[in-house]
C-alpha positions in Angstrom: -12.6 -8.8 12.3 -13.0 -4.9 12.1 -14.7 -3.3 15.0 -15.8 0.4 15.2 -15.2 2.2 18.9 -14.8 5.7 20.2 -11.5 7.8 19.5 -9.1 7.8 22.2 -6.4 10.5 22.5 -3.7 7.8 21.3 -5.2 7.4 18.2 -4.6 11.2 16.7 -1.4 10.2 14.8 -3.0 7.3 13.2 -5.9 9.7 12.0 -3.7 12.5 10.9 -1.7 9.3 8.5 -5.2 8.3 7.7 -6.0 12.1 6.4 -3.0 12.5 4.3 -3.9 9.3 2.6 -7.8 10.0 2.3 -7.3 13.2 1.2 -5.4 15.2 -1.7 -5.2 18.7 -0.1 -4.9 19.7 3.7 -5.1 23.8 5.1 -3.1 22.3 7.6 1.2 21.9 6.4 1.9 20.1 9.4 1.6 16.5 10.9 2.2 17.8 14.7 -0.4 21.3 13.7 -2.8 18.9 12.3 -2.5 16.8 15.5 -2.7 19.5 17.7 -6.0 20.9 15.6 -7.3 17.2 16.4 -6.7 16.9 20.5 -8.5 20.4 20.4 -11.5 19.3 18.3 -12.7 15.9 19.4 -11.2 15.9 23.0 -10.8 19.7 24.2 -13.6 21.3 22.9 -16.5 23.1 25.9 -18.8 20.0 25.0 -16.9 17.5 24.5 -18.7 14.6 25.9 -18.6 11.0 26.4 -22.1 10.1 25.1 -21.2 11.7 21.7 -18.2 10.4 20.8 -16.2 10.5 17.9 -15.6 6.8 16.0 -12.7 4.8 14.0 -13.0 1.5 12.5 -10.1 -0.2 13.7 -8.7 -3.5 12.8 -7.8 -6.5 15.0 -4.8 -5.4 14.8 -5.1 -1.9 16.0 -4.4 -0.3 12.8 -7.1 2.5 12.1 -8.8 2.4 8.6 -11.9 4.4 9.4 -12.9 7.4 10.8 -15.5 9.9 11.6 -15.4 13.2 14.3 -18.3 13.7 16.4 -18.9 17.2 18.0 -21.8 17.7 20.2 -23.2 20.7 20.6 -26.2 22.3 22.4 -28.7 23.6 20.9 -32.5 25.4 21.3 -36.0 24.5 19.0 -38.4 27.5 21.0 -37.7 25.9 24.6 -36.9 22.9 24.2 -33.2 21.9 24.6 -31.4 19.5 22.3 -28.1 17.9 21.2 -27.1 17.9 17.9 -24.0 16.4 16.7 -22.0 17.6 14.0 -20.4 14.9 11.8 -17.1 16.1 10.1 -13.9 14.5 8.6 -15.3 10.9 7.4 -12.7 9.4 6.0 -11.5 5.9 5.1 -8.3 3.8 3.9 -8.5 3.3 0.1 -8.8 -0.4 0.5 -11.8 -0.3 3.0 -14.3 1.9 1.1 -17.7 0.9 0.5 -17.9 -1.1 3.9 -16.2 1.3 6.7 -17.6 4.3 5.6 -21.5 3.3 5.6 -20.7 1.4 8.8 -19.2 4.5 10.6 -22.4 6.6 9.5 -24.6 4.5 10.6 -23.3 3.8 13.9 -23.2 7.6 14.3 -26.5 7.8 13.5 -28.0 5.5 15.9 -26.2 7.0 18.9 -28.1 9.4 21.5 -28.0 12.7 19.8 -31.5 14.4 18.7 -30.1 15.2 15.5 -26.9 15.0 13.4 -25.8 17.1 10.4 -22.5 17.8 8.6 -20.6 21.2 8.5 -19.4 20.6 4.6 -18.9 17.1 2.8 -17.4 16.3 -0.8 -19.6 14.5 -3.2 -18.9 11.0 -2.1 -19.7 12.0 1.3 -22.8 13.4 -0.1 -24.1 10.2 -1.7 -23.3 8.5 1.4 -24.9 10.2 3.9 -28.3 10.6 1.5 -28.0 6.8 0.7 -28.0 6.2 4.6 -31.5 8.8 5.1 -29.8 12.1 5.2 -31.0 14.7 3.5 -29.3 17.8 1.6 -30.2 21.5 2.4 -28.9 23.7 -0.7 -29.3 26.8 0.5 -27.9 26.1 3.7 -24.8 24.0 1.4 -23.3 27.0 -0.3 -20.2 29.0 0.0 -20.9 32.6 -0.3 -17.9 35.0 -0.9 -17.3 39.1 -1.6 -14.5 40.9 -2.6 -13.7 43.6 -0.5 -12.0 45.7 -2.7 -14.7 45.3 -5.8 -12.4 43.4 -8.0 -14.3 40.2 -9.7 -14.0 36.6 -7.8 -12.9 34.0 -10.2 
């Protein structure tokens, strides 16, 4: 039976084989850059923390099909001190979608955080985390770009 646990360090190259499955494009050419990116993100990072951590459905096996990064940070509402915990890179094996996914989220969700948001998400991701309670905020949801040399944008 699947289980979901924290990341550990030794699971970065199964996560960057995970990505170029999950995912079509990558800014990132590199398996060893993308790795590297990784190790910095969810283990190097100033609040890197293990109360907040970051998750992979794994299979009895070991073999990662799952995954979601976890990055707590600090934060203020007037005087009051918080921890939010910025969700980023869900992504699951083809043949585990539907189930791993909702089951990462939600285990996410639940853990000690004050409150959880994503920095961007595609439109699956979308649908998944408003199916689970989330919520979308447009305004804060869009891309804004200028040219600097006053030729048009396409």
């Amino acid at each position: 039976m699947s289980k979901i646990r924290p990341l550990k360090p030794d699971d970065i190259g199964q996560i960057v084989a995970l990505r170029r499955q999950a995912f079509a494009h990558s800014a990132v050419a590199s398996d060893s850059e993308l790795e590297s990116y990784y190790r910095t993100l969810f283990f190097e990072n100033p609040w890197c923390e293990n109360r907040f951590p970051s998750l992979v459905y794994a299979e009895p096996g070991g073999q990662i099909r799952g995954f979601v990064g976890a990055i707590p940070r600090p934060m203020l509402l007037g005087a009051e001190r918080l921890t939010a915990v910025v969700s980023t890179e869900l992504m699951v094996a083809p043949e585990c979608r539907g189930f791993a996914g909702p089951a990462l989220l939600r285990r996410l969700f639940d853990g000690e955080q004050d409150l959880t948001f994503s920095d961007r998400s595609n439109s699956q991701a979308k649908a998944l985390y408003e199916s689970l309670g989330g919520t979308t905020a447009p305004w804060y949801s869009l891309y804004w770009a200028i040219s600097l040399d006053g030729s048009r944008l396409s």
